[in-house]
Steps between C-alpha positions, in 0.01 A plus 500: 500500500657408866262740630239277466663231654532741823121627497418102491737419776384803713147419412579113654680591778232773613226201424705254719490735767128563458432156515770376795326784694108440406568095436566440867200670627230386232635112565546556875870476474631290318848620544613329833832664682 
């Protein structure tokens, strides 16, 4: 059953990286620094 819990957090964590490396460019950087 924990597995799930690991494909969920891997899923989010490779999802959060999609979207800190895509968000900045699509909103013109919104990350400052």
């Amino acid at each position: 059953m924990k597995t799930r819990l690991w494909i969920t957090l891997a899923v989010a964590m490779v999802v959060g990286m999609l979207i800190g490396l895509l968000a900045p460019t699509r909103n013109g950087g919104r990350h400052d620094g």
